[in-house]
C-alpha positions as CSV (number, residue, x, y, z in Angstrom):
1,X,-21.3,20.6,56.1
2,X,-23.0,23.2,58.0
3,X,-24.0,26.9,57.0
4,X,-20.5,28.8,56.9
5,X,-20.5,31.0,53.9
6,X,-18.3,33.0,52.2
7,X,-18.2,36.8,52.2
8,X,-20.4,36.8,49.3
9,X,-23.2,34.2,50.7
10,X,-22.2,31.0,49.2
11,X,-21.2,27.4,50.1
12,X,-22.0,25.6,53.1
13,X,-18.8,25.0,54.8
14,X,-18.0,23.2,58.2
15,X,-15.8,25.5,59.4
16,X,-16.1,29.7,59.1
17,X,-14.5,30.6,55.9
18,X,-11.4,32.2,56.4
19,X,-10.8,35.8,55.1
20,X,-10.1,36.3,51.6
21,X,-11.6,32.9,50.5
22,X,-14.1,32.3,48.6
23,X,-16.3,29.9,47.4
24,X,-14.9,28.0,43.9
25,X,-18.4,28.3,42.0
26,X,-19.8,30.2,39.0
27,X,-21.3,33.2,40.6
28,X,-18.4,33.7,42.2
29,X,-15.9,33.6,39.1
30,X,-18.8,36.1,37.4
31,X,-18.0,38.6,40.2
32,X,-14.7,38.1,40.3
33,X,-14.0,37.9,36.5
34,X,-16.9,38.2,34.6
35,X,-17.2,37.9,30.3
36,X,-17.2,40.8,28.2
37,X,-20.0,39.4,26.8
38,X,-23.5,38.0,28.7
39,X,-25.1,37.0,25.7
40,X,-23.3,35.3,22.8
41,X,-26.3,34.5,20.8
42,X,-26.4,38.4,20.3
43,X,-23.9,38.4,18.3
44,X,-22.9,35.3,16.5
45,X,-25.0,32.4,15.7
46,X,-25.4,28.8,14.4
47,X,-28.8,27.8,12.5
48,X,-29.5,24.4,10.1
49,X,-32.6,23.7,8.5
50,X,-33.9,21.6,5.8
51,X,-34.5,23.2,2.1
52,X,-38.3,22.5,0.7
53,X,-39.3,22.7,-2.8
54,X,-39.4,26.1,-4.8
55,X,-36.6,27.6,-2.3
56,X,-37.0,31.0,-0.6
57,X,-36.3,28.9,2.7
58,X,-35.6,31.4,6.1
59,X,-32.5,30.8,8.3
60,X,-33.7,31.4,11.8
61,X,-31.3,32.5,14.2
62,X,-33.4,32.4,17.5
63,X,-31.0,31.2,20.0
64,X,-31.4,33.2,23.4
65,X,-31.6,36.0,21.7
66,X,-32.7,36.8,18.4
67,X,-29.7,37.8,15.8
68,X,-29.7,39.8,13.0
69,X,-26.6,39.0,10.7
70,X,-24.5,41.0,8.9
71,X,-21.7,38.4,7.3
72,X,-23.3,34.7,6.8
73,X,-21.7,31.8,5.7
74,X,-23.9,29.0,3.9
75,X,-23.6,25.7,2.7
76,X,-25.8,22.2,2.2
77,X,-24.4,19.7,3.9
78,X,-26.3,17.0,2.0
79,X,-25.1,18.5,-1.8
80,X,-21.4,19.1,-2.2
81,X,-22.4,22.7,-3.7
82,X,-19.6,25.6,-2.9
83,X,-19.5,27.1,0.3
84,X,-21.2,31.0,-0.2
85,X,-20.6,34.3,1.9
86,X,-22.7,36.8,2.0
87,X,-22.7,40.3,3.5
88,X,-24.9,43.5,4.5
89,X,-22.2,45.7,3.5
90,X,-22.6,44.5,-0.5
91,X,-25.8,43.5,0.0
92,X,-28.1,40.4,-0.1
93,X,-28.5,40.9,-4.3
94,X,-24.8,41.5,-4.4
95,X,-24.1,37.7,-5.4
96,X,-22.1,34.8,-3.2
97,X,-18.2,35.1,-2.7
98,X,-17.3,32.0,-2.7
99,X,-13.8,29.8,-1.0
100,X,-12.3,28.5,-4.4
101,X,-9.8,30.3,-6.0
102,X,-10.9,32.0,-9.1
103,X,-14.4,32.2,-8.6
104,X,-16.0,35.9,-9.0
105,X,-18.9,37.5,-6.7
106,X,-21.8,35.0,-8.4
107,X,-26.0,35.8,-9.3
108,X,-26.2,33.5,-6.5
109,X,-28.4,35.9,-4.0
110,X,-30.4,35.8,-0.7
111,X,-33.2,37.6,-0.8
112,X,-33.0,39.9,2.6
113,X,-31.1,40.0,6.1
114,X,-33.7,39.6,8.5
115,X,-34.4,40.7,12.5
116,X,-33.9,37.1,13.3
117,X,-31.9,35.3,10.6
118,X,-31.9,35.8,6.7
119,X,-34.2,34.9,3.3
120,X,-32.8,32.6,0.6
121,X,-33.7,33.5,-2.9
122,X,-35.7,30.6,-4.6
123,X,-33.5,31.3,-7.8
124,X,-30.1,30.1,-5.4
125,X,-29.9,26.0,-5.9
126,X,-27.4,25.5,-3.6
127,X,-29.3,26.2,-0.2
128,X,-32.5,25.3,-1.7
129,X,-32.5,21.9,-3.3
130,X,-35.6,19.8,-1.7
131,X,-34.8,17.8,1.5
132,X,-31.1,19.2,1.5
133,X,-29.7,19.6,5.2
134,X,-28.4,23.7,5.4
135,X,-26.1,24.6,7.6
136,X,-25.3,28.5,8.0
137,X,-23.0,30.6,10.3
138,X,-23.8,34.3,11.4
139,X,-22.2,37.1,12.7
140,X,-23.5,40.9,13.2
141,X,-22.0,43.8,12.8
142,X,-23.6,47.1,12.8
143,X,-26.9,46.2,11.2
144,X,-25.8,46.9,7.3
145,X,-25.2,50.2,8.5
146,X,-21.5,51.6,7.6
147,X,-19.3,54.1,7.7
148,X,-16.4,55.7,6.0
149,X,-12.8,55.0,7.5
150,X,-10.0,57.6,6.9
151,X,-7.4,55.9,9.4
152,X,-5.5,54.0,6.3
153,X,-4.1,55.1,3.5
154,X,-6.9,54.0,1.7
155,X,-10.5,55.1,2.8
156,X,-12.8,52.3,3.7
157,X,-16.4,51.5,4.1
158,X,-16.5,49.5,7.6
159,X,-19.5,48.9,9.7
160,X,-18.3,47.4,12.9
161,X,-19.2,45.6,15.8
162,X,-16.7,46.7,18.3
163,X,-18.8,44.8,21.2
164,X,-18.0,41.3,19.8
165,X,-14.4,42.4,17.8
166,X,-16.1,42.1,14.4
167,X,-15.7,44.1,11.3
168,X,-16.8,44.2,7.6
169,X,-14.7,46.6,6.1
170,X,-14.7,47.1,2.1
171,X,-12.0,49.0,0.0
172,X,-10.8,49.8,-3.5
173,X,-6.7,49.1,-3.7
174,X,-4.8,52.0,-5.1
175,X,-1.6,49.7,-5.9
176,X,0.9,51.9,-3.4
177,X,3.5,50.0,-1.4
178,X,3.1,50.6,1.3
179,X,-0.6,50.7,2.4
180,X,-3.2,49.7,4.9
181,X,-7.3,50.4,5.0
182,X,-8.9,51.4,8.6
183,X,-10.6,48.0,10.3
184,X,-12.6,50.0,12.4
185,X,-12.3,47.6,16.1
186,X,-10.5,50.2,17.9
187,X,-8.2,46.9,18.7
188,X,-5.7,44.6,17.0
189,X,-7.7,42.5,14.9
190,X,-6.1,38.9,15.4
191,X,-8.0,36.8,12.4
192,X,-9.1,38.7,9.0
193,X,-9.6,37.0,5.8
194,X,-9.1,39.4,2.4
195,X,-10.4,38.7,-0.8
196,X,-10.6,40.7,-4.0
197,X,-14.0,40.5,-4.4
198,X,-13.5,39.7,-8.9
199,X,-11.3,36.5,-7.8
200,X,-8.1,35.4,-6.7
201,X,-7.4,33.7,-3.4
202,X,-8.3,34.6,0.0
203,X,-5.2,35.9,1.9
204,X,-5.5,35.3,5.6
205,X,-3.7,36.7,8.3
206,X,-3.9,34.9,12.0
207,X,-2.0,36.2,14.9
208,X,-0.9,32.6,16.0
209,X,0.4,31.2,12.9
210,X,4.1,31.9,13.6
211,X,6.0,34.0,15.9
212,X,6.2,36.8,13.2
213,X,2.8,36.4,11.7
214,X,2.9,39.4,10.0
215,X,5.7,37.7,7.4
216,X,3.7,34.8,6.8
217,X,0.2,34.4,5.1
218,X,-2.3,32.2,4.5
219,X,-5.1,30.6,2.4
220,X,-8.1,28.0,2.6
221,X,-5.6,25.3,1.3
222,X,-2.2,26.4,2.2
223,X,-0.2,26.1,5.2
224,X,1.3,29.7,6.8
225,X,3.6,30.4,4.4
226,X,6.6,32.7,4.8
227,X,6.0,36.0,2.7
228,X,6.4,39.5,3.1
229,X,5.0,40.1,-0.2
230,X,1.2,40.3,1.2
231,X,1.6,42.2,4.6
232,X,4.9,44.4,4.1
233,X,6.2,42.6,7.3
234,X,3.9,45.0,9.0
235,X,0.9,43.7,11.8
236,X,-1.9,45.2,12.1
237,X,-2.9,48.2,14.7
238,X,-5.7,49.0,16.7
239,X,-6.9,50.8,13.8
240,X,-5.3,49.7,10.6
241,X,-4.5,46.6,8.3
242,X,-1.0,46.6,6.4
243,X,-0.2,45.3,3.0
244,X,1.9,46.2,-0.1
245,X,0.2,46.0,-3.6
246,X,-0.1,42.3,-4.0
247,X,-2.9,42.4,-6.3
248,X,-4.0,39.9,-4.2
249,X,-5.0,42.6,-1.7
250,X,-3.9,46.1,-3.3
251,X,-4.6,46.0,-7.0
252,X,-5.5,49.6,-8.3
253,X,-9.1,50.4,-8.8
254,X,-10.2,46.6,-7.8
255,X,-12.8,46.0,-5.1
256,X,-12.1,44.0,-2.2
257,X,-13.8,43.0,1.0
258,X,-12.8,42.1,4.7
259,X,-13.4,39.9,7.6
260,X,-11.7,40.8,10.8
261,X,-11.9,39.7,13.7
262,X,-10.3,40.4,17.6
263,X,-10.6,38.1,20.1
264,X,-13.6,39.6,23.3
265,X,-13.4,37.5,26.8
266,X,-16.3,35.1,27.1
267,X,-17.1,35.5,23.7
268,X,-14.4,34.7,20.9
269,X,-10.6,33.7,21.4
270,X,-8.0,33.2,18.6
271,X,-5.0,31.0,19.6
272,X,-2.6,28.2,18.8
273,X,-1.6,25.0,20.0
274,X,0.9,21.7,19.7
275,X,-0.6,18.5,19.0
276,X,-0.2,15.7,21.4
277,X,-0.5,12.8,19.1
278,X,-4.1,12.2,19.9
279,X,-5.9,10.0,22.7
280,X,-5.1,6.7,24.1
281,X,-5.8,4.4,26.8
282,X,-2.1,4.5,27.4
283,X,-1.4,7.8,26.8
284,X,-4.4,9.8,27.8
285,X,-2.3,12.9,26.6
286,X,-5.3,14.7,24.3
287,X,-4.8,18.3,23.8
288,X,-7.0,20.3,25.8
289,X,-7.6,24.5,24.9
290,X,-9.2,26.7,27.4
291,X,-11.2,29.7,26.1
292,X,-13.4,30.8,28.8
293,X,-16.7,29.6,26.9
294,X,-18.5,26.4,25.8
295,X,-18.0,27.1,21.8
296,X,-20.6,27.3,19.2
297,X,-18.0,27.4,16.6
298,X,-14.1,26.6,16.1
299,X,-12.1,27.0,13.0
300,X,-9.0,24.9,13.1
301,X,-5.4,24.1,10.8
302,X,-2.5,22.7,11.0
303,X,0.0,26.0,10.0
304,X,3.1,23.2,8.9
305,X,1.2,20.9,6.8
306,X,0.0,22.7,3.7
307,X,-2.4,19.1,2.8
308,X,-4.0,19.5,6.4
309,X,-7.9,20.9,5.5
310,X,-9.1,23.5,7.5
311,X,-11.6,22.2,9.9
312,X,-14.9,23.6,11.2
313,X,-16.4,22.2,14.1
314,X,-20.0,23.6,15.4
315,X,-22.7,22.6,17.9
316,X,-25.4,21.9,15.6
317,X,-24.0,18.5,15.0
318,X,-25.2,15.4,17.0
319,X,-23.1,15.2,20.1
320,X,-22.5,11.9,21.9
321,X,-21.2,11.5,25.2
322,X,-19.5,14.8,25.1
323,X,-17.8,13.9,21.1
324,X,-18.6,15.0,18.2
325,X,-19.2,12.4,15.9
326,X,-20.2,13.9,12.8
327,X,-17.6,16.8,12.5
328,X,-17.7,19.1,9.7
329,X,-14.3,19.7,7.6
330,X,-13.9,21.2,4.2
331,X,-11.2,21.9,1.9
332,X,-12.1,25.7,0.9
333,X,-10.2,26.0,-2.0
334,X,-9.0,22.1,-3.3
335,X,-13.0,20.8,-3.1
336,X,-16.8,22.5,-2.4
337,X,-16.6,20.6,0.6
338,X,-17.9,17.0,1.4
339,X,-18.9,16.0,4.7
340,X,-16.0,14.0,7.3
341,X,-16.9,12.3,9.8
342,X,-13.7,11.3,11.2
343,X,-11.1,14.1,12.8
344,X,-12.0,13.6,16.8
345,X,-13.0,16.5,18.9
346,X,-15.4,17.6,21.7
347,X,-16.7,20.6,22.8
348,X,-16.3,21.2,26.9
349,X,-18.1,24.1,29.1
350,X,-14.9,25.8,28.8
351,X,-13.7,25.1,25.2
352,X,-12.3,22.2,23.1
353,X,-10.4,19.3,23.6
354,X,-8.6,17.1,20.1
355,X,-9.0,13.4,20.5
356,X,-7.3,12.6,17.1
357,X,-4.1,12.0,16.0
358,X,-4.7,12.6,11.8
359,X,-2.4,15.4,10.8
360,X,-5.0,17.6,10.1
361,X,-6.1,17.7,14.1
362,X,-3.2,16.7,16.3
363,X,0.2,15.4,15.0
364,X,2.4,14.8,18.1
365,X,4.7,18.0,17.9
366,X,2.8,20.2,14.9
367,X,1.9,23.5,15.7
368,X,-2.2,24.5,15.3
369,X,-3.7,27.6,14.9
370,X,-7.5,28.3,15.7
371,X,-10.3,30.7,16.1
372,X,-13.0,30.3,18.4
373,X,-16.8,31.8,18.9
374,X,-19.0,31.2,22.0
375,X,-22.4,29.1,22.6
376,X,-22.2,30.1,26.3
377,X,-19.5,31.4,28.7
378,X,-17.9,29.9,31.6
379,X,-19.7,32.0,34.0
C-alpha cells in the first residue's frame, strides 16, 4: 500500500482514490452517518453487585459516564425473589411494582435515586440478602422532575427523556371509550408497558408484534394476542397513547403508570424477526439483527407462542468467545424468575445474533419481536 488517502485523510491505498470514494472505516461512517447518541452510558445503564449484611447496598452506575436513573429494574439473581420496578416519578418510598399478575405497589422501597446509581433500603430482603448476586437495569428520564401533559384526553404527569425516546408518564383513568394520556417523546413511542399501579396485568404494546399491532396486546406471559379491547384499534401518535376503558388501563379514578419507549439511532432499536431454526455445522443459517450498536441490553419473545418466556439478555454476564453462556430469562408473570442458562445468543459490535433453536429464541419460521438498548455504537 502506499499513502493515497481519501478526501477525508484516511487509508493508505496503492492507487489515488477515485472521487466519491471513501475509505470503509469508523470515522468515516461517523461522518457520514453518525448516532443520535455519543454516549449511551448517559442514558441507560447495566450495574450488578453483591448484597452484604444489614442491606442499604448502592447500585453504581459508573459506566463512561455517570447515570442517574429514573426507572430501575431489580432483581437477585442468586434468590428467586420477584423482579421490582421502581421509579422517580412515584418515588423511591413509593413501594416495588412488581411483574406477577395481582401483586399491588409493595413496602418494598429504595431508599434514594442517586447522581451515579441508586440506595437500597436495608428493610427490602430481596436485593439485600448477604452474598446474593444483584442485577439492576437503569434508564433516565428527566431527573424525577415532571410535568403535566394536556395532549390526551386524560392529563398526565410525564417527565421525559426525549434525547434517548424515554418516558415515565403517570395517569388516573376516567373509564371513557375512547381515550388516550400524552407520552410526552414528541415521537411514536414503539414499546410501552401499562400497568394499574393497585394490580392487574401489565398490558404491553410493541410496534413489531403483528402487522396491525395496535389490535393485538400483550403481557409478561402471553403471546400478542388479537384484541381491540385494550387499544381501541388505535396506535399511538407522536404525542398520545390510545385505549378504551379496559380497566386494565382506563378504570375510573385508579392510578396507573407507564413505560414508553421510541426507538433513537445508535442508541435503542425495537424490531422483529423470523427464526432460522438455530445454528449448525450444516446449516450455519443463525439469525443475525443489525441495530447500529453493540447492546447492553435486549428484551426478546416469541409473539406466536404464548409458553415462549420473555428473554433478557445483558452484558454483565460472562461472555465466552463472543456467546453468552449464562443468559438471563424470566417468566414475568408465571414464576419470580430463576436463572437459565441455556437459550443461545451473542452480542456482536453491531447487535445480536440467536444461536438456538428452543422455541422461545429461534423456531425455524416463528415470528420474534424485540427491544434493544446500547453499550456502544457502531461508530
Amino acid at each position: 500500500a502506499s499513502a493515497n488517502q481519501d478526501a477525508n485523510g484516511y487509508g493508505k491505498f496503492e492507487y489515488p482514490v477515485p472521487d466519491g470514494y471513501y475509505a470503509l472505516c469508523s470515522k468515516n461512517l461517523a461522518e457520514f452517518d453518525p448516532p443520535d447518541v455519543d454516549d449511551p452510558s448517559k442514558h441507560f445503564q447495566v450495574d450488578t453487585f453483591k448484597a452484604t449484611s444489614g442491606g442499604g447496598d448502592a447500585a453504581v452506575f459508573d459506566g463512561n459516564s455517570a447515570l442517574q436513573p429514573d426507572m430501575i429494574i431489580v432483581k437477585s439473581k442468586t434468590t428467586a425473589y420477584w423482579w421490582q420496578v421502581h421509579d422517580s416519578s412515584r418515588g423511591p418510598t413509593a413501594g416495588a411494582i412488581y411483574p406477577n399478575t395481582n401483586g399491588a405497589e409493595s413496602s418494598s422501597e429504595i431508599d434514594s435515586f442517586d447522581s451515579d446509581g441508586w440506595q437500597g433500603d436495608a428493610g427490602n430482603d430481596a436485593i439485600h440478602d448477604t452474598d446474593d448476586t444483584i442485577l439492576t437495569y437503569g434508564w433516565k428520564a428527566n431527573g424525577g422532575t415532571t410535568s403535566s401533559n394536556s395532549d390526551g384526553a386524560i392529563t398526565s404527569t410525564v417527565q421525559a427523556n426525549t434525547t434517548a425516546g424515554f418516558s415515565i408518564v403517570e395517569y388516573t383513568g376516567n373509564s371513557n371509550n375512547p381515550s388516550s394520556f400524552g407520552h410526552g417523546l414528541g415521537v411514536k413511542p414503539e414499546f410501552y408497558i401499562i400497568r394499574q399501579r393497585d394490580g392487574n396485568a401489565w398490558k404491553i404494546y410493541h410496534s413489531h408484534s403483528a402487522t396491525d399491532p395496535e389490535d393485538h396486546v400483550l403481557e409478561f406471559n402471553a403471546n400478542a394476542r388479537e384484541n381491540n379491547t385494550i387499544w381501541n384499534d388505535t396506535g399511538p401518535t407522536s404525542s398520545v397513547i390510545n385505549f378504551t376503558d379496559h380497566g386494565a388501563v382506563n378504570q375510573s379514578s385508579t392510578a396507573y403508570i407507564a413505560y414508553c419507549w421510541a426507538s433513537v439511532k445508535g442508541y435503542s432499536q425495537m424490531g422483529r424477526l423470523m427464526g432460522t431454526g438455530g445454528y449448525s455445522e450444516t446449516a450455519r443459517n443463525n439469525a443475525s439483527v443489525f441495530c447500529g450498536f453493540r447492546p447492553a441490553m435486549v428484551w426478546y419473545k416469541n409473539v406466536e407462542s404464548g409458553s415462549s418466556h420473555w428473554l433478557w439478555w445483558h452484558d454483565k454476564w460472562n461472555d465466552i468467545y463472543g456467546r453468552l453462556p449464562d443468559q438471563y430469562y424470566t417468566s414475568i408473570i408465571n414464576s419470580n424468575g430463576a436463572n437459565y442458562t441455556g437459550f443461545n445468543a451473542s452480542f456482536t459490535n453491531s447487535g445480536f445474533r440467536i444461536w438456538d433453536s428452543e422455541a422461545s429464541v429461534g423456531a425455524d419460521g416463528d415470528e420474534y419481536i424485540y427491544a434493544a438498548w446500547a453499550a456502544q455504537p457502531f461508530v
